[in-house]
MDTraj code that builds the backbone (N, CA, C; nanometers):
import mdtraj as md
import numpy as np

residues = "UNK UNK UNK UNK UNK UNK UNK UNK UNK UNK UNK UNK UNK UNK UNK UNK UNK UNK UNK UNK UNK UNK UNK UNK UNK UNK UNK UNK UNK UNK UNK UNK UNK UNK UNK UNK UNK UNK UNK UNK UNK UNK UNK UNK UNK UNK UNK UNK UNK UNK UNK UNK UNK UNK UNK UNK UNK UNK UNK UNK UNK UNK UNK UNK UNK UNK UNK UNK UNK UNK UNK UNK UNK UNK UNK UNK UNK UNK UNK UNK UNK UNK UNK UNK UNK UNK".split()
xyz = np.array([
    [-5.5711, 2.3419, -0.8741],
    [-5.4384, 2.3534, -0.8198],
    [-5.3771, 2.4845, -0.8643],
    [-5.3240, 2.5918, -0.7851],
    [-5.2506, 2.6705, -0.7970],
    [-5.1070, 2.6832, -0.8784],
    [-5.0531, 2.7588, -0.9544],
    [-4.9174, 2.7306, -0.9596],
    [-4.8152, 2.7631, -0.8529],
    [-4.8216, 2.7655, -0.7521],
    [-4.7289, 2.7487, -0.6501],
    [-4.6310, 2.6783, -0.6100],
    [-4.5066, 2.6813, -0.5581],
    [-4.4285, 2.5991, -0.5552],
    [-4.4503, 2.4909, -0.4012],
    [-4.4280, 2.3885, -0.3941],
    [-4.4591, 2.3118, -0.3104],
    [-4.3615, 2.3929, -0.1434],
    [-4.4049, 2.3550, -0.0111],
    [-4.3324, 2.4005, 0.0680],
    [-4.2200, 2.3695, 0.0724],
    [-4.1979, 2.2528, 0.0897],
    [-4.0272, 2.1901, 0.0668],
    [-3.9941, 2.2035, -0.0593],
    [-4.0211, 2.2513, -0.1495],
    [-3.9201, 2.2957, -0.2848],
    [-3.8534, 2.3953, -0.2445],
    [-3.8616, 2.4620, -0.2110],
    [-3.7816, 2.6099, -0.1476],
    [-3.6423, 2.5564, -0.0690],
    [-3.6922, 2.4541, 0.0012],
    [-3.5896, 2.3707, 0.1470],
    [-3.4797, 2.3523, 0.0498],
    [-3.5396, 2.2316, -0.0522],
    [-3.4443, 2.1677, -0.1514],
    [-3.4016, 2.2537, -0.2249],
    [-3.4681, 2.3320, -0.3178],
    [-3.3616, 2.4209, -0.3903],
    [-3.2162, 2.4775, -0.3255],
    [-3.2489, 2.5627, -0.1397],
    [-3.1572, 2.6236, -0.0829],
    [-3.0575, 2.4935, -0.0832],
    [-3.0884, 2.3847, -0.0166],
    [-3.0202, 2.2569, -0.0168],
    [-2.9050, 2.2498, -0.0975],
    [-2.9574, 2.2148, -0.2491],
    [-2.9216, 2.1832, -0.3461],
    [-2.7874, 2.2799, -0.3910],
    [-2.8565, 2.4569, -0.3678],
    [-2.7562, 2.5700, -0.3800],
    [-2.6055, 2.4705, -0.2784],
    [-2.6412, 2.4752, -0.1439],
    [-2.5478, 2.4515, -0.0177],
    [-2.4592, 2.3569, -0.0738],
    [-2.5110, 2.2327, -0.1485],
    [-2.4489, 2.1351, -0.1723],
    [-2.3298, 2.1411, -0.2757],
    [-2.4038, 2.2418, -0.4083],
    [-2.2743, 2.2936, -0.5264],
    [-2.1729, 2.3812, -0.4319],
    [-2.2015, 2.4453, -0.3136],
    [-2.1234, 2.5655, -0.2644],
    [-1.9989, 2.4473, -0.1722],
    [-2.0382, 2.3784, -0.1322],
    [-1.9447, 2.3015, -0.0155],
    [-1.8825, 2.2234, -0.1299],
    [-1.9226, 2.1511, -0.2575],
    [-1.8180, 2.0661, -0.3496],
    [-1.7022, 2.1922, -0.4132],
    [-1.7891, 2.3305, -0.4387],
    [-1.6394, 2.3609, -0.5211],
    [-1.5770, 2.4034, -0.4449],
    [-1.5812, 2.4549, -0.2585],
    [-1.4863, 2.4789, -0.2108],
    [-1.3916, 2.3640, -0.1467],
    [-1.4700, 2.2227, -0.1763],
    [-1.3381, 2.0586, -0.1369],
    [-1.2908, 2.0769, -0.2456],
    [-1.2802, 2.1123, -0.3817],
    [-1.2515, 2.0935, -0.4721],
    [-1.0971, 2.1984, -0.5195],
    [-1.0998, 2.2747, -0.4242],
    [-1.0605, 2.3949, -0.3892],
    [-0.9552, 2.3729, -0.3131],
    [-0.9868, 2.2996, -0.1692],
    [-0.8885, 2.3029, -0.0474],
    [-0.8099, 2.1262, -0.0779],
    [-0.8757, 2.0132, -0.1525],
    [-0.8459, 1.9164, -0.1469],
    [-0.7061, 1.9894, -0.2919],
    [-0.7573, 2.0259, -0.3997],
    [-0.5993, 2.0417, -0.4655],
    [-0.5207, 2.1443, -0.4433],
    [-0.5135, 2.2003, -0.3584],
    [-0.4119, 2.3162, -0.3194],
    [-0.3581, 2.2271, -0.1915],
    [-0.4074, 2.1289, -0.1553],
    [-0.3533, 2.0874, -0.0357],
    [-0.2480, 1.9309, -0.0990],
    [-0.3230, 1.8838, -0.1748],
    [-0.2364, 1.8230, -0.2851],
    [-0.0912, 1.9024, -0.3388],
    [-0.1094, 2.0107, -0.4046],
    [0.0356, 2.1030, -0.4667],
    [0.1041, 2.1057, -0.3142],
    [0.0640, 2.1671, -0.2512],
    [0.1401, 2.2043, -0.0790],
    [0.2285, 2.0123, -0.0697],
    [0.1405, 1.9194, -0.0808],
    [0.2118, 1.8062, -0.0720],
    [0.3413, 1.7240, -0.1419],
    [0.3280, 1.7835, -0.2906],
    [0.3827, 1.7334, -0.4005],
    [0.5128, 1.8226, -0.3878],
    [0.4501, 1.9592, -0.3757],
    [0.6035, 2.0772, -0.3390],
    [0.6679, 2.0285, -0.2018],
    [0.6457, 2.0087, -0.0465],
    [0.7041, 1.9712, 0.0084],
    [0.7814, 1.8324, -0.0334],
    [0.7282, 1.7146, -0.0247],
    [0.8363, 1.6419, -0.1108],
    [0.8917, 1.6263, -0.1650],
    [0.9244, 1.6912, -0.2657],
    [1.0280, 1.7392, -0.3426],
    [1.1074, 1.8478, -0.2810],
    [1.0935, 1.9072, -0.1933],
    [1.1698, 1.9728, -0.1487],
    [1.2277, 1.9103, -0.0808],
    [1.1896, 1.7504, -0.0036],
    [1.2263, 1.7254, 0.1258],
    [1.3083, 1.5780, 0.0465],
    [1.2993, 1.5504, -0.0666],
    [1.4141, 1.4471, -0.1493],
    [1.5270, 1.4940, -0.2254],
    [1.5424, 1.6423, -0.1728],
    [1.6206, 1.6979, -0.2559],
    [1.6855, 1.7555, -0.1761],
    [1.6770, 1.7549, -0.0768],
    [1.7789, 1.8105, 0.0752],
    [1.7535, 1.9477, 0.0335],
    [1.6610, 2.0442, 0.0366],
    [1.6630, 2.1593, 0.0579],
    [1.6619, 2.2383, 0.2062],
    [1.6644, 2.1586, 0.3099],
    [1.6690, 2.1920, 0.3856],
    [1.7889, 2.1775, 0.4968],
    [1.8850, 2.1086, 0.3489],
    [2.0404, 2.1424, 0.4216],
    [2.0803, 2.2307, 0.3934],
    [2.2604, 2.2271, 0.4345],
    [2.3399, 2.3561, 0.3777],
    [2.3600, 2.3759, 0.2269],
    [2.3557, 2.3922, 0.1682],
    [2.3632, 2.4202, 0.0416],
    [2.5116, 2.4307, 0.0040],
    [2.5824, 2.4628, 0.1039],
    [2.7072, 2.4887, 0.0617],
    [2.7885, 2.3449, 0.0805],
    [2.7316, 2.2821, 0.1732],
    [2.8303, 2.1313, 0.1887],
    [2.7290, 2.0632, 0.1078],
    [2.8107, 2.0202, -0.0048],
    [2.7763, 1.9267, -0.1493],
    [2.7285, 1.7651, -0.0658],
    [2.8550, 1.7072, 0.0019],
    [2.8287, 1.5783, 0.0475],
    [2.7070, 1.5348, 0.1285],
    [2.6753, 1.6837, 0.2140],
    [2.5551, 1.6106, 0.2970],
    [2.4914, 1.6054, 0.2206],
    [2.4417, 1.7249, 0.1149],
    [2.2758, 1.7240, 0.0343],
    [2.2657, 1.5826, -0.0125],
    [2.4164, 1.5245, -0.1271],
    [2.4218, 1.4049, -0.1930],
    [2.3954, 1.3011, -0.0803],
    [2.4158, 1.3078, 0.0523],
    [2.4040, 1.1734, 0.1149],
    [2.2706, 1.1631, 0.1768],
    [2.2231, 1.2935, 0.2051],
    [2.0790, 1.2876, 0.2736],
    [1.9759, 1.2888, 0.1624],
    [2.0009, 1.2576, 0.0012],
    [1.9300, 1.2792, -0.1202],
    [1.9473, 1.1033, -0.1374],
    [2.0485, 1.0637, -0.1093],
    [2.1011, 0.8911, -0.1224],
    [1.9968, 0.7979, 0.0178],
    [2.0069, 0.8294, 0.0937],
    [1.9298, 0.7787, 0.2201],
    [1.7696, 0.8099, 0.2128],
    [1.7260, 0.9218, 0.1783],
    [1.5807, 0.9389, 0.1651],
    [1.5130, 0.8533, 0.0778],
    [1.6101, 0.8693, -0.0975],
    [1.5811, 0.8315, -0.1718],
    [1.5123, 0.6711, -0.1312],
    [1.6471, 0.5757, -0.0425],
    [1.6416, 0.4741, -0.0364],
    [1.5374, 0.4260, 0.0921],
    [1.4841, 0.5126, 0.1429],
    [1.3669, 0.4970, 0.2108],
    [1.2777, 0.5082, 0.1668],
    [1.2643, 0.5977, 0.0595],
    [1.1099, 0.5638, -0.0641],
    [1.1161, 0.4489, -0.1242],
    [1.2329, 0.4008, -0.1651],
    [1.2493, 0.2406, -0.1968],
    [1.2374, 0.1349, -0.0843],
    [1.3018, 0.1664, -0.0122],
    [1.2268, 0.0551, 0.0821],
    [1.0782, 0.0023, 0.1439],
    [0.9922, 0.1572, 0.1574],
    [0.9150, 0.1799, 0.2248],
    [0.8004, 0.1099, 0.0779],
    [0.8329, 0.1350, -0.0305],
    [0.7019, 0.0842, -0.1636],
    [0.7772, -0.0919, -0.1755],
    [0.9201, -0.0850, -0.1586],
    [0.9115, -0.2468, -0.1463],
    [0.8537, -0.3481, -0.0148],
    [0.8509, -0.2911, 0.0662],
    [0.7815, -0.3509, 0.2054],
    [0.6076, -0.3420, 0.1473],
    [0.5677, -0.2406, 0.1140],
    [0.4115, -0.2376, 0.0770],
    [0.3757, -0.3483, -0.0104],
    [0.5008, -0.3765, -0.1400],
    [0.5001, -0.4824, -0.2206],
    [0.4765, -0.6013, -0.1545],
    [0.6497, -0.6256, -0.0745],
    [0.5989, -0.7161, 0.0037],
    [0.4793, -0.7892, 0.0993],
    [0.4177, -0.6820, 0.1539],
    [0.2734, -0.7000, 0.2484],
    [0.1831, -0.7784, 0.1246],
    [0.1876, -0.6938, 0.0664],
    [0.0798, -0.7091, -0.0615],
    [0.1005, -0.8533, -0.1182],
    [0.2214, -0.8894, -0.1680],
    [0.2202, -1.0350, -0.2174],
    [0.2079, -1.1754, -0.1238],
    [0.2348, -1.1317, 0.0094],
    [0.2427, -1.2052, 0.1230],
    [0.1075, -1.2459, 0.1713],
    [0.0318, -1.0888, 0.2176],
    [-0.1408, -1.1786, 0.2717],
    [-0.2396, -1.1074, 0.1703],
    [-0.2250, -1.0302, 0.0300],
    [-0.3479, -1.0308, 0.0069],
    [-0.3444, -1.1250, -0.1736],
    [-0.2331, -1.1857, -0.2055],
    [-0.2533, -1.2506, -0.3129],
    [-0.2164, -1.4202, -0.2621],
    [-0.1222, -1.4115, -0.1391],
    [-0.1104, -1.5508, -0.0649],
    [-0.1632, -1.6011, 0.0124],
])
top = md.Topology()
chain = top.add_chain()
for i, resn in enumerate(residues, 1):
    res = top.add_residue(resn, chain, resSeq=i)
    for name in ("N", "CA", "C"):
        top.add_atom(name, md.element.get_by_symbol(name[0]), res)
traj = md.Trajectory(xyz[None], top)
């Protein structure tokens, strides 16, 4: 037997390269696309995209959002205790 490398070792090695190259660039686009998510929401519970100068809307559209993140995780609660523990 020769020391040669088998024909498909070559396949798999390139493979193997392809496979580290495609994880660190998900690894890449999945948490920068995460920060892009975490920064818009917070921007978007904090009324930054009102006037800045009228105090009452920011406080009332910061009061109403808020209470749609509360509603929206108590309804999930609800689902949840209703058909998957009842």
């Amino acid at each position: 037997m020769s020391g040669s490398k088998h024909p498909k070792e070559k396949q798999r090695e390139e493979a193997l390269r392809a496979i580290d190259r495609v994880e660190a660039e998900s690894e890449t686009i999945v948490g920068s696309t995460f920060v892009r998510m975490a920064d818009r929401a917070k921007n978007h519970l904090n009324a930054a995209d009102k006037d800045p100068d009228d105090r009452i809307e920011i406080i009332g559209t910061r009061i109403g959002r808020s209470l749609g993140v509360v509603f929206a995780l108590g309804l999930v609660i609800y689902l949840f205790v209703t058909y998957v523990m009842g």
